[in-house]
N, C-alpha and C positions, 0 to 999 in steps of 0.2 A: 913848267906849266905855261902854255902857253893862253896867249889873250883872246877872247871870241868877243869883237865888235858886237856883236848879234846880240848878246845880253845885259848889253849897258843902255837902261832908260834913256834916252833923249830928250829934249823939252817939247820938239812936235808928238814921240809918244802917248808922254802923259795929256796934253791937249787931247788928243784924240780919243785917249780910254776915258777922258774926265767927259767929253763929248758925249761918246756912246752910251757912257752909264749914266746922263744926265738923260738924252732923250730915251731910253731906257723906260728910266722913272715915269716920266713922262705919260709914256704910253702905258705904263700899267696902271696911276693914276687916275688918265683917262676911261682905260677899262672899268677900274671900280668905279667910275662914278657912274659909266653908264647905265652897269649891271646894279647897282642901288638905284637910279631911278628907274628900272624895269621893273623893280620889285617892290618898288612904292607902288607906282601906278598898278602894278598886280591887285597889290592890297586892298588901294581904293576899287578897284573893279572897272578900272579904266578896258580890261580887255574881255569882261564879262559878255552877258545879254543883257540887250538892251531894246526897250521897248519903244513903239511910238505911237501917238492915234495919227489919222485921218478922217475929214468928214467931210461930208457934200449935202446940199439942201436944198429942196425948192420951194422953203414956204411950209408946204404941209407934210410933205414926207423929210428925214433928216437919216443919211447913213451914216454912219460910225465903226471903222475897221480898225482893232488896235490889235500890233502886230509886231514880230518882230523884227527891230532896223538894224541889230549887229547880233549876230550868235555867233558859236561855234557847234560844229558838226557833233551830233552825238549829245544834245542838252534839250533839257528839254523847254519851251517857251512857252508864250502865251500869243494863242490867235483866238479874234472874239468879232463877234458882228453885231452891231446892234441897230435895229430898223424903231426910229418912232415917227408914229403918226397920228397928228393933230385929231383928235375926236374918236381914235380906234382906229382900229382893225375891221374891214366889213367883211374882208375875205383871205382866202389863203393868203400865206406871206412866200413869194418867192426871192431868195435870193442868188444869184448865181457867181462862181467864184473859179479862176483862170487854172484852168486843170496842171499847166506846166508848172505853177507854184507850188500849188498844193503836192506836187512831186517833190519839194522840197522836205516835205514832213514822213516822220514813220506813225501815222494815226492808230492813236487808241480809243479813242470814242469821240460821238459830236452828241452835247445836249444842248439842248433835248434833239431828241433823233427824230429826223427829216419825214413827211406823213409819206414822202416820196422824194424818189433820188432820181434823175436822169443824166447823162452825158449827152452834148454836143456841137460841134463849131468848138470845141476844144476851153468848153466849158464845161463845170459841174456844175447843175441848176439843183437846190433844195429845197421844196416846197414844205411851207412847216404851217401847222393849225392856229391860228390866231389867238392869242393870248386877251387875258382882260385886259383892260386898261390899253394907254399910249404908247407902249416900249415894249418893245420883242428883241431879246439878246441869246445870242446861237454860240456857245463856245465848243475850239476844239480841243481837243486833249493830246500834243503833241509833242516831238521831241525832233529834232533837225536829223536827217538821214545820217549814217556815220561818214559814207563813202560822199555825202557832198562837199565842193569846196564852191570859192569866191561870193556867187550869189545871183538873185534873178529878181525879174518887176513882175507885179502882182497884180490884178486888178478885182473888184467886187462891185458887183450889178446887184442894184436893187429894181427888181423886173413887176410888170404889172401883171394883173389875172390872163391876158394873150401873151404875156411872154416880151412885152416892149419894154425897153431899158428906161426905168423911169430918174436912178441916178446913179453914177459911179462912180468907186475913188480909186486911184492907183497909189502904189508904193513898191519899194525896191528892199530888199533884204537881204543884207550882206554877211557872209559867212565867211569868219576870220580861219584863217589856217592855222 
């Protein structure tokens, strides 16, 4: 029987195997831990939607657009307008709102619904009938398109009876893949 070098350990051998199956470990450690805090943060809703407001104000008039700042494609959110103004309403309430945005949503109703709708200048203007009281709030009933991804800025005009921008607010809405 003869002797084969080849299958006798060494001392750089086992260094080497005790090496690799150290960093090994390592890196599978490091995978669970990553994959447990992905699925924490899952839990807490760290990767949910998530809402934000915005407002502008001049004194008498005050807009308010709360809307959504992170979704995912295919959920449904919350988009909302609310116009108040100091002593009423004396006439229609127009408000107008950035068409490429609103491309962001698959729309199932807007309430209360618009006395009238127009597009243009790559806007949608809604003219709605004045409510009693100081606060008129317009929501829509949406859900984020399936085929959208990343996200887009948004803007909402609160317009006077000729159609002049009396305040506006912007926001961005980002759409997690």
């Amino acid at each position: 029987m003869a002797f084969d070098a080849r299958s006798v350990p060494t001392a750089e051998g086992v260094d080497e195997d005790e090496a690799r199956a150290r960093s090994a470990r390592v890196l599978r450690r490091a995978f669970l831990v990553a994959l447990t805090a992905f699925i924490v943060l899952g839990l807490l809703n760290v990767w949910g939607v998530r809402t934000a407001t915005t407002q502008a104000s001049d004194g008498d008039h005050t807009l308010e657009v709360r809307y959504p700042r992170v979704a995912r494609a295919g959920l449904p959110v919350a988009f909302e307008i609310a116009v108040t103004k100091r002593g009423g309403f004396d006439g229609s309430i127009a408000i107008a709102v950035d068409a490429g945005y609103l491309g962001l949503f698959d729309e199932n109703a807007k309430r209360p619904e618009p006395a009238e709708s127009t597009r243009a200048d790559g806007r949608e203007v809604w003219r709605f009938t004045p409510p009693e009281g100081e606060r008129f709030t317009a929501s829509l009933d949406v859900r984020i398109e399936p085929s959208r991804r990343w996200g887009q800025h948004g803007r909402v005009w609160l317009l006077d009876e000729a159609g002049a921008e009396v305040l506006t607010v912007g926001f961005y809405t980002w759409i997690a893949p």
